[in-house]
Each structure stands twice: as C-alpha cells, then as structure tokens.
C-alpha positions as CSV (number, residue, x, y, z in Angstrom):
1,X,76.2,31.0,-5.6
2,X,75.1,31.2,-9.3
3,X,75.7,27.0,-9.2
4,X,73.5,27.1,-6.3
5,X,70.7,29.0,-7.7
6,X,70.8,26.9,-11.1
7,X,70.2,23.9,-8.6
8,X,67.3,25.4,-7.1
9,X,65.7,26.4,-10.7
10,X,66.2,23.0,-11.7
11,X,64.8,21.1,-8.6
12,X,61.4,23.9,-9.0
13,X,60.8,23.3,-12.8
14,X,61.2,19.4,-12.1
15,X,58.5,19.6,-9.5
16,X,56.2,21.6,-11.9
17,X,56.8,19.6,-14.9
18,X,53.7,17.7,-14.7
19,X,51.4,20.9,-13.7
20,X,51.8,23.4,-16.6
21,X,50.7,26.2,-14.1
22,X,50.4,26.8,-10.2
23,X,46.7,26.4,-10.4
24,X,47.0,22.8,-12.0
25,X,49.2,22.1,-9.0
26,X,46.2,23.1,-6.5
27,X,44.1,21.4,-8.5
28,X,45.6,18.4,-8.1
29,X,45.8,18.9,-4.0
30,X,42.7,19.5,-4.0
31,X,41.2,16.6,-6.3
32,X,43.7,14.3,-3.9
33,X,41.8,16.0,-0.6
34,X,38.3,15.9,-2.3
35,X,38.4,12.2,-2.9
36,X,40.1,11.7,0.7
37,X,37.1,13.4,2.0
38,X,34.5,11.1,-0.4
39,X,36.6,7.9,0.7
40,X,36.0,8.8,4.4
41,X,32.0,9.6,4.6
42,X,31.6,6.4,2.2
43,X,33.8,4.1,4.8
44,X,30.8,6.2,7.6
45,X,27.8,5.8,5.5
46,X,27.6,2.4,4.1
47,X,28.0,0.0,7.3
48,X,24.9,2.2,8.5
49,X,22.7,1.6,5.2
50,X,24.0,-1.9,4.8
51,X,21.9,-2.7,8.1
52,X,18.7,-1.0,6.7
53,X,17.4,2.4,7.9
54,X,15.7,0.9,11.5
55,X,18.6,-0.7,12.4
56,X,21.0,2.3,11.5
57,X,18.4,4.1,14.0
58,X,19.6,2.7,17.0
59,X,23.7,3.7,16.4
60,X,22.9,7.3,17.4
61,X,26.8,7.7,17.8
62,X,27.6,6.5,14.5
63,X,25.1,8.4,12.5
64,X,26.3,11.5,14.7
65,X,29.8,11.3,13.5
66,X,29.1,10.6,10.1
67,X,26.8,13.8,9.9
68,X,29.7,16.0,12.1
69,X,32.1,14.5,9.0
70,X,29.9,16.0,6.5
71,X,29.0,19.3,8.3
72,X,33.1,19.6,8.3
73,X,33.4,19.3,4.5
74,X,30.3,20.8,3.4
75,X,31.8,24.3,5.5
76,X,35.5,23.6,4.1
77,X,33.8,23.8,0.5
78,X,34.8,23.5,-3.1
79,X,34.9,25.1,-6.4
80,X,34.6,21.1,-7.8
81,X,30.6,21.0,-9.1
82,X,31.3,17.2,-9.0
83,X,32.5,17.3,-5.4
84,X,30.0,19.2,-4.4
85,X,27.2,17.3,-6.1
86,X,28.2,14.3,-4.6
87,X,28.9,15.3,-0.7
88,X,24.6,16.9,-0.7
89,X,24.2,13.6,-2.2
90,X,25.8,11.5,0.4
91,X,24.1,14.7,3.0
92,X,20.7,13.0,1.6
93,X,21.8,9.1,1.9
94,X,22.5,9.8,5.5
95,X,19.3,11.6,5.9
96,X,17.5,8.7,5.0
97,X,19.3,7.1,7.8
98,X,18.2,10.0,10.1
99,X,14.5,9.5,9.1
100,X,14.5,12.8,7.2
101,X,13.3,11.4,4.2
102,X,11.7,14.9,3.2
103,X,15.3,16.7,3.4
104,X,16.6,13.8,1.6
105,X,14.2,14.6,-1.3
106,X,15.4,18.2,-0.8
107,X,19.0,17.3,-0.7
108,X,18.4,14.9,-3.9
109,X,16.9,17.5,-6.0
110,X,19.7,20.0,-4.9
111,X,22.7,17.4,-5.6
112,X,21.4,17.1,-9.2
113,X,21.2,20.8,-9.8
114,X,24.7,21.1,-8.8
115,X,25.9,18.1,-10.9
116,X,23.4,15.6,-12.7
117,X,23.9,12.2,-13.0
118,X,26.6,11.4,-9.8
119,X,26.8,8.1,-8.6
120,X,25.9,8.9,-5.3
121,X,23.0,11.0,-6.1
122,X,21.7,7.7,-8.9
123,X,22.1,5.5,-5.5
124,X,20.1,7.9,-3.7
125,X,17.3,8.2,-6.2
126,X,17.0,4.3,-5.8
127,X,16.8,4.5,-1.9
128,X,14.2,6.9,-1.6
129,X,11.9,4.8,-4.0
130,X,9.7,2.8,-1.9
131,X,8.7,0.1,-4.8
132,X,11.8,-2.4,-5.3
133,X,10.4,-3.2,-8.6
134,X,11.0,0.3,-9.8
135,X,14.1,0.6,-7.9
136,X,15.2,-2.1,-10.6
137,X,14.0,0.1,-13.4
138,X,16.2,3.0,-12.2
139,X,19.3,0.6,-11.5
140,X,18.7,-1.4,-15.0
141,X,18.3,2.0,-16.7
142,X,21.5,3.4,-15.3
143,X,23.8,0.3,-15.6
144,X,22.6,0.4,-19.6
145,X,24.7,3.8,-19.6
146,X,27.7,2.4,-18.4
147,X,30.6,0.4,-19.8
148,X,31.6,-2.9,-17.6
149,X,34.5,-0.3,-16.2
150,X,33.0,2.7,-15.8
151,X,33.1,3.8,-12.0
152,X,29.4,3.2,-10.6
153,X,29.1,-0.2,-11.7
154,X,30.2,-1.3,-8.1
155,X,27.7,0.7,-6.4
156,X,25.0,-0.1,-8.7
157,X,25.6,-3.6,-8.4
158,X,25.6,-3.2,-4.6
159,X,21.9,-1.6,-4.6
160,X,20.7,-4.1,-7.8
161,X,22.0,-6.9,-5.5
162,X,20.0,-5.4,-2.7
163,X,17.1,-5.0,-4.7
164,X,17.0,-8.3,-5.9
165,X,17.0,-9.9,-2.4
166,X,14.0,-7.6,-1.4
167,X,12.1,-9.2,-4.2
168,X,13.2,-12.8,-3.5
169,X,15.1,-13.2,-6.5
170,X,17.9,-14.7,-4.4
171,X,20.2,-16.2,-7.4
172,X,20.4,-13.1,-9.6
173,X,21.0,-11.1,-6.4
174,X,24.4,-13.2,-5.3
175,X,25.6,-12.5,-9.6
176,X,25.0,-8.7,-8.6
177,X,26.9,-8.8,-5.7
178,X,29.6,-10.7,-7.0
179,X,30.2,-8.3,-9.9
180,X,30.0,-5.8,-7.6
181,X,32.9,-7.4,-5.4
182,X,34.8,-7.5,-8.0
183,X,35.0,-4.3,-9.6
184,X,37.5,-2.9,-7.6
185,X,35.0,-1.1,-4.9
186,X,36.0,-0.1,-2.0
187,X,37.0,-2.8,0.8
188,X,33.9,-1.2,3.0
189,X,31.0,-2.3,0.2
190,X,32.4,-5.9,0.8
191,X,32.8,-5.8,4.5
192,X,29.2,-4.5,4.2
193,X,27.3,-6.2,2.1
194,X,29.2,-9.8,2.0
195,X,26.9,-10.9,4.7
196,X,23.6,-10.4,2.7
197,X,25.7,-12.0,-0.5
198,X,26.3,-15.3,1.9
199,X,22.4,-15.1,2.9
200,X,20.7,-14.9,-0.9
201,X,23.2,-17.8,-1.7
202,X,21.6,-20.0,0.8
203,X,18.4,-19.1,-0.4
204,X,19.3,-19.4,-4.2
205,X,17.1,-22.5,-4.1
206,X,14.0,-20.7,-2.0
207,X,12.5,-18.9,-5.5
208,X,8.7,-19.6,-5.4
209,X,8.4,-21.1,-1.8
210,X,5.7,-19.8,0.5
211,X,6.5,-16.9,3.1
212,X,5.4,-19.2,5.8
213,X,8.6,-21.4,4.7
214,X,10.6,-18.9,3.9
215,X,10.4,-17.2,7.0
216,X,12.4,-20.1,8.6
217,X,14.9,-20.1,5.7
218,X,17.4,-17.7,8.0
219,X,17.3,-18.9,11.2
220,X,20.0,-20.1,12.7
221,X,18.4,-22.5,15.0
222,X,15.4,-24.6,13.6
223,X,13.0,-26.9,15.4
224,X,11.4,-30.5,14.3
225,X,8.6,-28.5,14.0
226,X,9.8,-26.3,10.8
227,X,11.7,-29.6,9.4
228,X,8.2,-30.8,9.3
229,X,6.7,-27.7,7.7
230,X,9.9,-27.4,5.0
231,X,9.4,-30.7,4.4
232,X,5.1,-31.1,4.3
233,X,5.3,-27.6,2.1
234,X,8.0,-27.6,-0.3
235,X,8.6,-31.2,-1.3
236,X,6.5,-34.6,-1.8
237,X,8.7,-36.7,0.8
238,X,5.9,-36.6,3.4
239,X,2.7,-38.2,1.3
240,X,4.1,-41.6,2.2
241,X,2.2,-40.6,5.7
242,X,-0.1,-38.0,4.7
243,X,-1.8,-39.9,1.3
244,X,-2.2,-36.3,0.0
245,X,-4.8,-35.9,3.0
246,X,-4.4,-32.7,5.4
247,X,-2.3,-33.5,8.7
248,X,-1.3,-30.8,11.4
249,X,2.4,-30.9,12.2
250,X,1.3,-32.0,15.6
251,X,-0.1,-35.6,14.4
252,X,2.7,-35.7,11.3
253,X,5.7,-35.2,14.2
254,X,4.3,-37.9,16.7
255,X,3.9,-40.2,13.1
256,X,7.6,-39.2,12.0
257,X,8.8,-40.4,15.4
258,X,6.5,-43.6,16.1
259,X,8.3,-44.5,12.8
260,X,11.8,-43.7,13.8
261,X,12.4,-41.2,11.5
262,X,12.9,-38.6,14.1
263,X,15.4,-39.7,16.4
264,X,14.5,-39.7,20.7
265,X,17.7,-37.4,21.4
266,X,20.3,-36.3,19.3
267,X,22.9,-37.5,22.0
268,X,25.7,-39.5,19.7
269,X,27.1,-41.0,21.9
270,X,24.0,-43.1,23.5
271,X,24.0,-47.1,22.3
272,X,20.3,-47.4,23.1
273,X,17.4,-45.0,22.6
274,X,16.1,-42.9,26.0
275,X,13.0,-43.5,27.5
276,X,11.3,-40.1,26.8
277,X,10.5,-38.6,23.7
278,X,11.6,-35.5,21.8
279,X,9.6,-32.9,21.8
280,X,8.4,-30.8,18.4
281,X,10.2,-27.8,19.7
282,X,13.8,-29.3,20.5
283,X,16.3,-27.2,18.2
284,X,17.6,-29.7,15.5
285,X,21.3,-30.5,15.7
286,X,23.3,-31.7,12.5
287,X,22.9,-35.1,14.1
288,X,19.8,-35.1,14.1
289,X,18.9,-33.4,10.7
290,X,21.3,-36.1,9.4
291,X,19.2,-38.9,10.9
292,X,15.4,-37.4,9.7
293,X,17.5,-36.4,6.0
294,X,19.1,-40.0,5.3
295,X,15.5,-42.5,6.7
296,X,13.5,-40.0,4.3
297,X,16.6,-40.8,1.3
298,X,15.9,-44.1,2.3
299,X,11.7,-43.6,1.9
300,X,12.0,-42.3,-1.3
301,X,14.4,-44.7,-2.5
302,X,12.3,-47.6,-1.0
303,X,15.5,-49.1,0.0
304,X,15.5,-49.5,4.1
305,X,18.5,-51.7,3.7
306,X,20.4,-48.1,3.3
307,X,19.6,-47.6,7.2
308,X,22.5,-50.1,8.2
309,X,24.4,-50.8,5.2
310,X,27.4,-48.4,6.7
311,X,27.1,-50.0,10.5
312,X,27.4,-53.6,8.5
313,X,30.9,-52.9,7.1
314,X,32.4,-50.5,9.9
315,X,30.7,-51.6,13.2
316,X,30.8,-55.5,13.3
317,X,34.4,-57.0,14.4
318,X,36.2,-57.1,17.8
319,X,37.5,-53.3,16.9
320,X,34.5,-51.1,15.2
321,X,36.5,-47.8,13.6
322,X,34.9,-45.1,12.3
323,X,36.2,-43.0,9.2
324,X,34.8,-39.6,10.8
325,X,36.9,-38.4,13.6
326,X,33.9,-37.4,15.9
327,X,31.3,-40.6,15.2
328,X,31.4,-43.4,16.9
329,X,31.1,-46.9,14.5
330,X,28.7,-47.8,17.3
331,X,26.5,-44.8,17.5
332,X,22.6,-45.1,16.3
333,X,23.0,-42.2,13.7
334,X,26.5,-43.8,12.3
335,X,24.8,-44.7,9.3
336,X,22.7,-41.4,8.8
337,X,26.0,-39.6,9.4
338,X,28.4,-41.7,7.0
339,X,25.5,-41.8,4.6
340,X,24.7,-38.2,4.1
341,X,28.6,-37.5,3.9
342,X,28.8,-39.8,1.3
343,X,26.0,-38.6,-0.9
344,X,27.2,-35.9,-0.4
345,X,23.6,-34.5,1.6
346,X,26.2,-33.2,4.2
347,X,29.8,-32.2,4.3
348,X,32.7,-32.4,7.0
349,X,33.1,-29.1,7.8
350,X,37.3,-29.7,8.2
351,X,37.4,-32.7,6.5
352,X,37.9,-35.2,9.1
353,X,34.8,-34.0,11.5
354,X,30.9,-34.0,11.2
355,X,30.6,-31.4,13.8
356,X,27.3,-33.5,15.3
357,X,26.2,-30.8,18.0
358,X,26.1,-27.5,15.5
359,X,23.0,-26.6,14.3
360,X,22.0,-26.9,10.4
361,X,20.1,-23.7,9.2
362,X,16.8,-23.9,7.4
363,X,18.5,-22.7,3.9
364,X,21.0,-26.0,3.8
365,X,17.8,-28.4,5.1
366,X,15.6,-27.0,2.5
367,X,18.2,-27.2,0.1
368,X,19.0,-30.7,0.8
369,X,15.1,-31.7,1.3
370,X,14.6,-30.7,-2.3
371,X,17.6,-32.8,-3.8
372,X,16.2,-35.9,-2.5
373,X,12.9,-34.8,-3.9
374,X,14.1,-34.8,-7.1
C-alpha cells in the first residue's frame, strides 16, 4: 500500500513540475482556452472583412454566428486584461461589419481602457478611419514599434497591404501582403486576402493610369472596345492611325480592322476570313488578343515580314506541324500565336497548349501593351 501511495505522489509532483502552484496550472488552461477562443472568432471575422463591409452585409448568417461566438465568450469571461481587451476589440471589428460603426467607436475606446495597444484593437483603429492615407500613418506608426517577429506584424501587413491597394499603390501592396503571408499568420489571413494579393500583382504595372483604364484593369472578360481604349490611353502604339489627332473608339475600331489588325472572328480553326465583321463589343479571346498584340509588335517594329515569318517555316510542305498542341500550322493567327509565345508577350498556360478560347484579362493586355511600347 505504502509502494502504491509513493507511486501516486510521484506521478502528482511529475505532473506539477512545470506549474510551481495550482493556480499556475489554471493559468495555463485557461491561456490554452483563451487563445482557442481568439483562434475561433478570428477564423469568423476575417473572411467577412476581407470582402469589405457591403459585401459582409449580405451574409446575414455568418455575421450572426460570428456575433452568437462572441456573446458566448464575452458571458464565460476572464480575469486576462489582455484577453479581454482583445475579444471588445474583435466585438468592434464585427460591428463595423454590422454597420454599427458608432458602437464600434464605443467598443474601441472600451478595448483600450481595458488593455492599450492590442493588435486587434490597432487593426480596429485603422478600419474605422475613413482616409486610407491616414490609415497608413497609423499602420507605418505601429509597425515602427515592432521587431520583424513580434506578433502583429502579420495583421499589420494584412491591413498596410489593404491600404495600399485602396490607394493604387499596387506593387508595394503585393510586398505587404507577402510579408504578411509569411509571418506565420494564421492559414485564414491567406485564404482571405490571397485573392486581393493576386489582383494588386496584376495591376503592379497600372500606377498612374487613368480611372477610366483602370476600371477595366479587373475584368475578367474585355471587349475590342477597352483594347482600344488601353491601348489609345496608356501607350503610343495607336498614333500610327491617329497622328496625335483625336479619334472616337468607334472610327479607331473600324480603322484597326480595315487594316487587319483586328481579326473578323477569333474562330482558329477557319482557313479563310468570314464574311461579316466583328463587332466593337465581342469579348476578346486569347486568340484574338494574340492577333491585335503581335500586328501592333509588328507596327512598332516596322517589320510586317514578322506577320508570316512563323507560317513560312512550319506551314509550307506536304505535312504542316505545329509546335503548340492546340494551333493549327494552317490557322490565320498561327503566326500571332507562335509569335507572342516566343517573345514571350504570352505563355502556354501547361506548356504544350495556348488555351486560344480563354479570355485574357485587362491587367495581362495592359501589361503586355506597355512592353511593346517600350
């Protein structure tokens, strides 16, 4: 029995080796519950603000459950200042959400009498200041406090990444997000936010253009129409037609295709043009952005002999092959397509296929518009 007891004594004052006292052991359950709890209304809270505040609006069912998670802890409650200081401030983020912005004031103010300076509470300072250029100030000024591995740096890089991309500084915004990334945030800040990261890195180049042209920049989908206009506003390829003089899109498309730089369809697989013409408002397909990209390489190059230099070593024998998988040697745009692949203008997507029916997004034409300009 005594042997048995000695076992018992040993096995307790193991376990309570690394807490000196019983408090230090609830302590430490409770720390491991608290962050649990901060873990879970961050995973609830972040999808919603990533979308921005209207959005968030319309998923009435999320924004409920993430509220019914915060009622729940705020009633369990805590002796932790820090805890506490940092659930009213995640109370006030999620008001924000709600449209409550003058309860997230309150709940701001309250967070920081609890316990000044939380992350959380910084983050919602930023959010409920309406001018992205003092947003910065309050980001800059609070990433100056902090060592490159202090906690926060994530966070702060999340909202100075966002803040960058509302004031159009597109290539400083993808360096914030990447340090962000990769300072060991939570998963959720990524699955977030990598979206907007992907979008300021097509715009890296679009710094100083016009909000008419910028406006198309995002679009999936972009007509002959805004080729025209990203190409008319943002680079000199056009004033071979226009002689510096004022043209409407209107006049400059039915130029652009008398001149057989816009192509009649985008149908690859045709051996001779269609009778009809496009029309300004027909969605432009790799194909054809390849075709109007590589006859205005060829402008600027004065160098037409570029427009069937690939079709004279491919496309003439009994057996024309093609070294793209889906391009026929035959095809009209063959040398547009083998052309911009090789000058690198346009990639094969897998390596082996130009992917001739997908549509090219104003960020990459615009991107690739300029590169010939220069």
């Amino acid at each position: 029995m005594k042997k048995f007891q000695a076992i018992i004594i040993f096995v307790i004052a193991a376990f309570f080796s690394a807490c000196t006292t019983v408090k230090d052991l609830t302590i430490n359950i409770q720390g491991s519950k608290t962050e649990k709890n901060l873990i879970a209304i961050e995973e609830a809270i972040v999808p919603l603000e990533a979308v921005g505040a209207s959005e968030a609006r319309n998923k009435t069912k999320e924004i409920t459950s993430a509220r019914e998670l915060l009622v729940q802890m705020e009633k369990e409650g805590s002796a932790d200042a820090d805890y506490s200081g940092r659930l009213i401030a995640w109370s006030g983020r999620l008001a924000i959400l709600e449209g409550k912005y003058s309860e997230a004031a309150r709940l701001y103010r309250q967070s920081v009498s609890v316990s000044p300076g939380t992350i959380p509470a910084v983050v919602l300072s930023v959010r409920l200041e309406g001018d992205p250029v003092k947003k910065l100030e309050i980001i800059e000024k609070e990433l100056a406090l902090l060592s490159q591995k202090s906690l926060g740096i994530g966070e702060l890089n999340i909202e100075k990444g966002h803040t960058l991309t509302e004031l159009k500084r597109f290539p400083e915004a993808v360096g914030a997000f990447d340090i962000a990334f990769s300072s060991g945030i939570n998963k959720v800040y990524k699955d977030s936010y990598g979206q907007e990261r992907d979008r300021a890195w097509e715009l890296r180049n679009a710094s100083g253009i016009n909000a008419g042209s910028l406006s198309l920049l995002g679009r999936e989908t972009n007509t002959w129409n805004d080729c025209i206009s990203l190409a008319k506003n943002e680079t000199q390829l056009l004033r071979f037609i226009t002689g510096g003089r004022n043209i409407t899109d209107a006049e400059m498309f039915t130029r652009l295709v008398d001149r057989a730089f816009i192509p009649y369809t985008q149908d690859i697989t045709v051996s001779q043009w269609p009778v009809a013409r496009p029309k300004p408002d027909e969605a432009v397909t790799r194909a054809g952005a390849a075709f109007f990209i590589w006859h205005l390489y060829a402008e600027a190059r004065a160098d037409r002999g570029m427009l069937s230099r690939y079709s004279a070593r491919y496309a003439t024998g009994p057996n024309p092959r093609s070294p793209i998988a889906d391009t026929p040697a035959l095809s009209p745009f063959f040398d547009s397509i083998l052309g911009c692949v090789e000058t690198e203008l346009l990639s094969l997507p897998d390596g082996r296929n130009f992917r001739p029916t997908q549509f090219i997004k104003g960020a990459e034409l615009l991107t690739i518009l300029k590169r010939i300009d220069n």
